[in-house]
C-alpha positions as protocol buffer text, in pm:
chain_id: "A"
residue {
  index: 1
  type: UNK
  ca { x: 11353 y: 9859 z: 5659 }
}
residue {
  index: 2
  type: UNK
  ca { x: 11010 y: 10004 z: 5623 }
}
residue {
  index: 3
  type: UNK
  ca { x: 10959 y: 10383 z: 5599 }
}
residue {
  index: 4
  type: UNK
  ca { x: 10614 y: 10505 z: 5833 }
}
residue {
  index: 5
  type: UNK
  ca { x: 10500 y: 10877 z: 5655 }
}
residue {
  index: 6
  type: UNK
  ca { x: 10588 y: 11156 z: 5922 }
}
residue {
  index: 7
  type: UNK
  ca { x: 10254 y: 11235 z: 6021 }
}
residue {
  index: 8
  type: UNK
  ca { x: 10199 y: 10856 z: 6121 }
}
residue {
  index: 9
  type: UNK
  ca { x: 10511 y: 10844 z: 6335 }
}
residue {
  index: 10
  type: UNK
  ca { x: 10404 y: 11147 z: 6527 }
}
residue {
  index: 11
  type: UNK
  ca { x: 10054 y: 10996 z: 6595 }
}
residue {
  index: 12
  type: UNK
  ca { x: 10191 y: 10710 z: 6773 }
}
residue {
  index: 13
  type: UNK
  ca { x: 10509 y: 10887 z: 6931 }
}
residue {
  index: 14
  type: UNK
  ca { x: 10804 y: 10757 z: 6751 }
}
residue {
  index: 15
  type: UNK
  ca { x: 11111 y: 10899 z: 6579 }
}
residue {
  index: 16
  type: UNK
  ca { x: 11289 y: 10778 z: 6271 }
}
residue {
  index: 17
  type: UNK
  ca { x: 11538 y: 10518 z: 6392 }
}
residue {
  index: 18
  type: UNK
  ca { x: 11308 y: 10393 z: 6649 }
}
residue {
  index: 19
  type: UNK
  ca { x: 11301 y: 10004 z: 6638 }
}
residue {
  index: 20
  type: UNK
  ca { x: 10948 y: 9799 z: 6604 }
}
residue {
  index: 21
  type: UNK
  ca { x: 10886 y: 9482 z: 6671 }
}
residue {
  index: 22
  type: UNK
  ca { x: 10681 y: 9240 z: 6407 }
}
residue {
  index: 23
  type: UNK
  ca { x: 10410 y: 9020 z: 6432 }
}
residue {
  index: 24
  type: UNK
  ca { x: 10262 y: 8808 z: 6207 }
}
residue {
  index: 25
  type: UNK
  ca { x: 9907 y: 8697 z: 6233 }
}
residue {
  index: 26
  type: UNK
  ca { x: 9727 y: 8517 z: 5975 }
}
residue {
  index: 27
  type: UNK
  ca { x: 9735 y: 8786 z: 5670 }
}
residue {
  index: 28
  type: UNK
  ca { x: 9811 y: 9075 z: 5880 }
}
residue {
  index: 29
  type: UNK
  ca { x: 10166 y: 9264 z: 5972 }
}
residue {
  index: 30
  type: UNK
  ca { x: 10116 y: 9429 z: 6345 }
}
residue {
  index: 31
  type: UNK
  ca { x: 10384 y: 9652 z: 6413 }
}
residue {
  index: 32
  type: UNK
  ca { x: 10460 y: 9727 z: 6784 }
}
residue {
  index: 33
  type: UNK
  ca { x: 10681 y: 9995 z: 6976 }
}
residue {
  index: 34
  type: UNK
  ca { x: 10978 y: 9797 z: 7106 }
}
residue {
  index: 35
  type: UNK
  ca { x: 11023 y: 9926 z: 7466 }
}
residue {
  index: 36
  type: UNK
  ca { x: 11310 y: 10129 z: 7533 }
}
residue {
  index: 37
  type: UNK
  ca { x: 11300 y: 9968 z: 7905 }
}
residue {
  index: 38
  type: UNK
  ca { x: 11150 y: 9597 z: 7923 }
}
residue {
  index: 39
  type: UNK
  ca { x: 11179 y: 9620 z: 8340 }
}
residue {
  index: 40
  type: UNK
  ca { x: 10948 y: 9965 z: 8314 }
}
residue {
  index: 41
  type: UNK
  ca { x: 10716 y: 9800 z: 8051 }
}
residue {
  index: 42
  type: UNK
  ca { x: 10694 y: 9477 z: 8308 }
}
residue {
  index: 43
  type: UNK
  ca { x: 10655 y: 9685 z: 8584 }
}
residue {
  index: 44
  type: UNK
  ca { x: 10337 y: 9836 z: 8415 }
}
residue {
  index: 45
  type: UNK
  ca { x: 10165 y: 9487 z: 8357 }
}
residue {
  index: 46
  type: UNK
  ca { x: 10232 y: 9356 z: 8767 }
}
residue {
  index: 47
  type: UNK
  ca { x: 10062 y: 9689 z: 8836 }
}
residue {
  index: 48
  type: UNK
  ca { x: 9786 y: 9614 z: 8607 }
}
residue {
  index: 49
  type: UNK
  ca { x: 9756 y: 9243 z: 8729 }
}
residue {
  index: 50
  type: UNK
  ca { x: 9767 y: 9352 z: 9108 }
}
residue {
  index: 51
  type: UNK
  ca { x: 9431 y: 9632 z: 9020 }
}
residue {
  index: 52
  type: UNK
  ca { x: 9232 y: 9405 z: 8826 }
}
residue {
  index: 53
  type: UNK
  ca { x: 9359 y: 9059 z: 8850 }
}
residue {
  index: 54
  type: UNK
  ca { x: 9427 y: 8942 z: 8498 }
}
residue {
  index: 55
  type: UNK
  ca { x: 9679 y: 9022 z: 8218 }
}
residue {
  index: 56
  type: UNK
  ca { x: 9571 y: 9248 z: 7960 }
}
residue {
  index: 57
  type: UNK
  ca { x: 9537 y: 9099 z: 7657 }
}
residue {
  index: 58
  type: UNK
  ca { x: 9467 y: 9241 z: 7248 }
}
residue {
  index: 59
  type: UNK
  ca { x: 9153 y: 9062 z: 7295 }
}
residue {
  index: 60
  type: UNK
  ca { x: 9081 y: 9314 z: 7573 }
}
residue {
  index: 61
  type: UNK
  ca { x: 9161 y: 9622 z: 7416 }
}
């Protein structure tokens, strides 16, 4: 369990109880929203794809 301050939470949208997902990347911890719907979530990236042709990636953001 990790506790994020209140002011953070309500930056990025979350509640307490809301569930992240980890990642691990060389010396870093990336914490990520878990998606309350993973069809809604894909259905965002083939709507993405079909506009610009290509998946969006964190090296394009």
């Amino acid at each position: 369990m990790i506790g994020i301050p209140k002011e953070i939470r309500k930056l990025i949208h979350i509640s307490e109880g809301d569930e992240l997902m980890v990642d691990v990347s060389d010396d870093r911890i990336i914490l990520k929203i878990k998606p309350r719907s993973y069809t809604k979530r894909l259905r965002g990236s083939v709507h993405f794809i079909k506009r610009y042709g290509r998946v969006l990636t964190p090296k394009h953001m």
